[in-house]
Steps between C-alpha positions, in 0.01 A plus 500: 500500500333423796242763685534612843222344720315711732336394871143518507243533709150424409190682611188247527139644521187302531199630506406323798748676740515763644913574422717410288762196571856502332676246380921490482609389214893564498651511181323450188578531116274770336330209341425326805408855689187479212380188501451504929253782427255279331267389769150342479307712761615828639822696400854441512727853388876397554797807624806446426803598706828563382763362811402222751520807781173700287309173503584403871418822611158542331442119664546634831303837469206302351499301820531787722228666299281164630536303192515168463833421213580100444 
């Protein structure tokens, strides 16, 4: 049985800046969603979305917001 992947979106903090950058992801397995949280300085929390429209939408409000999202 195979598990329905979700789109994320990563929020990166470091404690050098001042905001937070994001990071698109697309779709990820659960599994995968995890193991992009681990990061070696700073924070990474994932969101997932459940349609590509969700995730494409919060991309373009983050960059209207003033964020940068790669």
């Amino acid at each position: 049985m195979a598990t329905a992947k979700l789109y994320y979106i990563g929020e990166r903090g470091n404690p050098q800046l001042k905001k937070p950058y994001y990071k698109a992801y697309g779709q990820l397995s659960q599994r995968d969603a995890k193991r992009r949280e681990k990061c070696a300085y700073g924070t990474m929390d994932l969101t997932g979305y459940n349609t590509e429209a969700e995730y494409n939408a919060q991309i373009e409000k983050l960059r209207t917001d003033g964020f940068s999202v790669n």
